[in-house]
N, C-alpha and C positions, 0 to 999 in steps of 0.2 A: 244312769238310765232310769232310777226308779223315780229321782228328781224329775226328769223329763214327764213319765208316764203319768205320777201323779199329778202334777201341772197341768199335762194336755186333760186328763180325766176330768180335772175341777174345772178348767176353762168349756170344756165341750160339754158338761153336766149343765150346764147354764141353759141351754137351748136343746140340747139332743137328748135329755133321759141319760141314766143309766148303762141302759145298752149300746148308747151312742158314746157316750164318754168313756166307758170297757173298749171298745173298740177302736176310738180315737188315737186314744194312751198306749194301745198297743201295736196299731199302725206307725207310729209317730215313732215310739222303742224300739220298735226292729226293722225301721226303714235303712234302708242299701245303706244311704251316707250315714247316718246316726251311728250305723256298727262298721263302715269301714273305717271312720274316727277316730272309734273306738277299737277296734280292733288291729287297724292295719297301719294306719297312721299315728295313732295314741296321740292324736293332737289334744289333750285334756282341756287344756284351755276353749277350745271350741265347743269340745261336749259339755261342758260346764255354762258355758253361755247358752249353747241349745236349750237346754235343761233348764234355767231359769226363764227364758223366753216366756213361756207360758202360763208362769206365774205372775208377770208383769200383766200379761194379757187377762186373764183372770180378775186380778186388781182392780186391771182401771175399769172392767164391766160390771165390778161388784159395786164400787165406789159410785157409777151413776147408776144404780139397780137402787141400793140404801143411802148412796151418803153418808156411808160412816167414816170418822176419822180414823178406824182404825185400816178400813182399806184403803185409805190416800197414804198413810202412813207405809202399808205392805208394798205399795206398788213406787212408792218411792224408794224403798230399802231394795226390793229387787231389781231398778232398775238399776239403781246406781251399782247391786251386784253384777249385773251384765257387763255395765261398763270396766267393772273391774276384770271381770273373768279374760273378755278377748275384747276388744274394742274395735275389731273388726264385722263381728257379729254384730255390735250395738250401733257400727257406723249402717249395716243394710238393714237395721230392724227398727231404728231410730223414727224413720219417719213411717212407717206402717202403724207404731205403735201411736203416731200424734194424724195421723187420718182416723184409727181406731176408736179413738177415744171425740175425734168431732163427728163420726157418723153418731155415734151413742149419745153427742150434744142436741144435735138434730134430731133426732128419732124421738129423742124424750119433749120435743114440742114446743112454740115462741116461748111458752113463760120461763123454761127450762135452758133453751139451748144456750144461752150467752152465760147463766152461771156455771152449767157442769163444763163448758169450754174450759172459761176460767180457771176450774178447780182444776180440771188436769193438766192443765199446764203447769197452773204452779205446782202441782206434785211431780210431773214431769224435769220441772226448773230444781225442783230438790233433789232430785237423785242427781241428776247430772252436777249440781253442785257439791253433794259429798265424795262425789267421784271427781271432782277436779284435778285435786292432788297428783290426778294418775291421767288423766287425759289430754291436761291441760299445758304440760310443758312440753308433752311428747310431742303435740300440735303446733305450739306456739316457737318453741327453739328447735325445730328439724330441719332450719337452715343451719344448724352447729355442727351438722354430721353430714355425710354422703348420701343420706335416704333417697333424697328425690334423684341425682343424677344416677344412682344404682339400682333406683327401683325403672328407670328410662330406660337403663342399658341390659339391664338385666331379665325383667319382669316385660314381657310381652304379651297383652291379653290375646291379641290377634292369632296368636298359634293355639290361644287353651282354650278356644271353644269349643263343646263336644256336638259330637256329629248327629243330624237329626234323630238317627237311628238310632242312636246309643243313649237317647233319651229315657227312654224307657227300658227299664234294666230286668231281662228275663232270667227265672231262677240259674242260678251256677252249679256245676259239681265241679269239686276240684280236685288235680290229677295229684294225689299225694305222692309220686314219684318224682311230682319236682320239687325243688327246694324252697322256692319262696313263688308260690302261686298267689296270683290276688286275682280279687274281682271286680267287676269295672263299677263304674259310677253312675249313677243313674236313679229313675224313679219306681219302684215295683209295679209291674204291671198290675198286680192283683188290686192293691192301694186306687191306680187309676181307672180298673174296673167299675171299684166301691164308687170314689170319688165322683163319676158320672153322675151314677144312679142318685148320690146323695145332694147332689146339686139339686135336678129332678125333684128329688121329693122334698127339697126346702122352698122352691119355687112351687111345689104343687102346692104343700100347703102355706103359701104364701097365697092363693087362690084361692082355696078352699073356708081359710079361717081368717075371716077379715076381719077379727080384733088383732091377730098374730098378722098380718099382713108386713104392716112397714118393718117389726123385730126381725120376721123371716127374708125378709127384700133384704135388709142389711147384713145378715151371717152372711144369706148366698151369694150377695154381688161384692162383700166383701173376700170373704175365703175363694168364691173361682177369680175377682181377679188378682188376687196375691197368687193364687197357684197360675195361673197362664202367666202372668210378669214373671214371675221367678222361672218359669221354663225358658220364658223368651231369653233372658239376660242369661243364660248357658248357651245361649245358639248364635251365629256370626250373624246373624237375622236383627240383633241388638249391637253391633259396630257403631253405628251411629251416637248411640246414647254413651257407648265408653268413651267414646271420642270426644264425646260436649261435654260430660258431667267430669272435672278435674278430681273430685272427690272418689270417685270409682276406681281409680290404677291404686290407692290403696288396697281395695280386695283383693288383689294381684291376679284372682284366679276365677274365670267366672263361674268356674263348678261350685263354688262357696254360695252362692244361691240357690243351690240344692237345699242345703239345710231352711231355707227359708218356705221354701215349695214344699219341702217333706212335711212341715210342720203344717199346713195349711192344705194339703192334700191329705194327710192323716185325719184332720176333722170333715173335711167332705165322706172320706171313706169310713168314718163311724158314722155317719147320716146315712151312710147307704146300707151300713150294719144295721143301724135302726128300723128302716124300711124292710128290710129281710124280716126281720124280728119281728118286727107287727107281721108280717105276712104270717110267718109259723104261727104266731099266737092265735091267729084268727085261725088259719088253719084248724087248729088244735082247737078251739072251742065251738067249731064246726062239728069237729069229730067226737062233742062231749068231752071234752077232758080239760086238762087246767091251759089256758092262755101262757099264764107267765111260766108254765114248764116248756112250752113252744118257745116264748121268747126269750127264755136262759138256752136252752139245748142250739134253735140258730146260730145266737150271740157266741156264745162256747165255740160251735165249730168254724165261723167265720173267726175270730181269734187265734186256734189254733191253725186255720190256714193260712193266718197272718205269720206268725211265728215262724211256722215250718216253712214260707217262704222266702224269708230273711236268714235262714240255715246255712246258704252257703256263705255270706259273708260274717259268719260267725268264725272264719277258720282261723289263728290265732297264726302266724309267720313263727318257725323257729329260731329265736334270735335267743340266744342263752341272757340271763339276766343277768345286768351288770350292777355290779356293788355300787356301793356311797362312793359319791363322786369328791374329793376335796377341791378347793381352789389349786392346788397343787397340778391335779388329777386331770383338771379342764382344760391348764393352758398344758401340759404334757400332749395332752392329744390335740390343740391346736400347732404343735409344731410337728407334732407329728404327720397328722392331715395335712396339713399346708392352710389350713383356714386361721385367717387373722379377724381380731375383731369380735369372734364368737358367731359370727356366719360364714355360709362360703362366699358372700361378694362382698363384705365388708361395708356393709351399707350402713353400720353402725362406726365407723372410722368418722374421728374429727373432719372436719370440713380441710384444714389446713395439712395434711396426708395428701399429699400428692403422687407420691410414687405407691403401688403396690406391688405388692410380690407374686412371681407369675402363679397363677392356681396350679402350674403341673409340674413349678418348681420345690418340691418341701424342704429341698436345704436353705433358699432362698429364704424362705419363711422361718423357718427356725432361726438364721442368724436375725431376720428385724425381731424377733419373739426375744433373741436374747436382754437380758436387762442391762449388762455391763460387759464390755468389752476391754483387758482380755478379762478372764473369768475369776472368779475370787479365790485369794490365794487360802493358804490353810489359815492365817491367821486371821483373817477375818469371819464374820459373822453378820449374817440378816437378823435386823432386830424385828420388822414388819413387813410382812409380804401381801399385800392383799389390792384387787383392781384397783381403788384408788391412792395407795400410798405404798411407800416403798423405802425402807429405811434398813443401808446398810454399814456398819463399821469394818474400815481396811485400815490393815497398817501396813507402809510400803517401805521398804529398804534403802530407797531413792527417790527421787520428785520421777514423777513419770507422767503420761497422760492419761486420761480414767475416763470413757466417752459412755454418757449413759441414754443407750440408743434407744428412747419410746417415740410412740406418738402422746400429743398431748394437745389436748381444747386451747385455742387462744383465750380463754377465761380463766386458764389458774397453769401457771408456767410452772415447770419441775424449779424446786429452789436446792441447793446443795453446800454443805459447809464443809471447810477444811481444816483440820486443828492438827498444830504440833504434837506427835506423840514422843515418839523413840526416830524421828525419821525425818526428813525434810517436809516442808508442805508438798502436797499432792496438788496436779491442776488437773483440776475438776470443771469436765466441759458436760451443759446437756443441753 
């Protein structure tokens, strides 16, 4: 969260002041999805991605602000961190961030626009190249695995989109009498109070100040329409576009463009902090006194109404902490659960896994989980236990059958060897 905060502060210091980036940073940290991520879902990987979001955006408007290598250089390091963090956040923020950086081509003038294009892209093309390693097989060979027909049969946008009304998420109290309360999903009202107003006064003075003119036309028409796209694609009102765009049933869940709208509705609503904050200031040097005690004392308490608002989905679910997990530890509780594969639909199973085990059978699951059937007598011994390899010494009394039940990739077949000990050969089938 502090990753976040300072990010959105330094991207929104750019244009808003101060008081607009104080307030950005702190919109942006204690928005509804940000802490129920963090809080209720602990999807880390996603707040990690959030949280560098904004440093990527940052980058590329510093890099056409000066030109320096060392901000082509940042914003190719974070982005390629994004792509590392969750590659689901990099696949919806992917292309916001490559319109970002050609409004900032354009804005900066003919003699300009074709070079700073240029340059972000190819810093663009660099993250996304040190980040291959990790993107690029996951893309290229996920016809190896179950993904697509699991994420078909499994994963239905059409039930996850939230309802107009619950777009906007009004503060919560939660009844600590129940045992796992949460809170819903949604956009802070107060955020989309600011947000208004902060639109407003980046279009006013995009009128007002016509050297600031085109800078200002570009934050405000790019920030309201990131944040009304990213509402729209939470609402059944966007079906159309999940249905055309093949790339989209990846984000499995349209509520995941909350975080994209948080981020972008958090800098409207430090604009509209701004606006407040010159009111007090003038206020206050109206009445004789200091300006900028006006515009720290606003800023402070829009802030703290920021905070105090995002309170209730600060509530922490009581889930006792679980210890270090071993590889041992992981597949115990998949056959304990009935989950194969390391999810519950097994959309990570080779392509060639045909049969699965029913979800509401776990003995079913535990016997495909088992590695060797029947099971190792005392005199044997596992020499290597671990996901991809599996090496164990038996000595058997008699020639018998030995069936070693996995699944496994048609690119690398289990191999198995049988040597004379004290005992006849063993027939070893897998």
């Amino acid at each position: 969260m502090f990753l976040a905060a300072t990010g959105t502060f330094a991207w929104a210091r750019e244009r808003l002041g101060d008081s607009g980036g104080l307030g950005a940073a702190a919109a942006y940290a204690f928005a509804p999805y940000v802490l129920l991520d963090v809080m209720a879902r602990s999807a880390l990987a996603e707040v990690l991605a959030l949280a560098i979001v904004p440093w990527v955006f940052w980058a590329l408007t510093r890099l056409q602000r000066e030109g320096r290598p060392i901000h082509g250089l940042l914003a190719a390091l974070s982005y390629a961190g994004l792509a590392l963090s969750h590659n689901i956040t990099a696949l919806v923020f992917s292309p916001l961030l490559a319109v970002w950086a050609l409004l900032l081509a354009v804005q900066a003038g003919r003699g300009r626009w074709l070079r700073d294009t240029s340059r972000a892209a190819a810093v663009l093309a660099l993250g996304l190249g040190l980040s291959a390693f990790f993107w690029l097989p996951a893309f290229l060979e996920r016809d190896l695995s179950q993904l697509d027909q699991a994420l078909s049969a499994a994963y239905d946008f059409h039930t996850a989109f939230l309802p107009l009304a619950g777009l906007i998420a009004l503060p919560v109290r939660f009844d600590f009498r129940l045992v796992n309360d949460t809170a819903p999903l949604g956009l802070s009202a107060l955020s989309a109070l600011l947000g208004m107003l902060g639109w407003a006064g980046l279009v006013g003075r995009a009128v007002r100040e016509r050297g600031q003119r085109s800078s200002m036309l570009v934050w405000a028409g790019f920030l309201g329409a990131g944040t009304l796209v990213g509402a729209l694609m939470t609402l059944d009102i966007s079906t159309p576009l999940w249905e055309a765009i093949p790339l989209l049933r990846f984000v499995l869940y349209p509520s995941r463009f909350l975080g994209m709208t948080s981020l972008f509705l958090a800098l409207l609503a430090g604009a509209g902090m701004s606006v407040l904050a010159g009111l007090g200031a003038g206020l206050l040097e109206r009445l004789r006194g200091s300006p900028q005690v006006g515009e720290a004392v606003v800023t402070a308490l829009l802030i703290g109404a920021t905070m105090a608002y995002g309170f209730g989905w600060q509530y922490a679910r009581r889930f006792p902490a679980d210890p270090p997990a071993a590889i041992a530890d992981i597949a115990a509780a998949e056959r304990r659960l009935g989950i194969v594969g390391t999810t519950s639909i097994g959309e990570y199973l080779p392509r060639d896994a045909a049969v699965f085990p029913p979800v509401d059978s776990p003995s079913l699951a535990l016997r495909a989980m088992a590695p060797i059937s029947p099971a190792l007598a005392a005199s044997s011994r596992v020499e290597i236990a671990s996901p991809l390899r599996y090496e164990a010494v038996l000595t058997t009394p008699a020639a018998m059958p030995i069936v070693f039940s996995q699944f496994y990739f048609r690119a690398g077949s289990p191999q198995s060897t049988a040597k004379r000990l004290q005992s006849p050969r063993a027939n070893l089938k897998g």
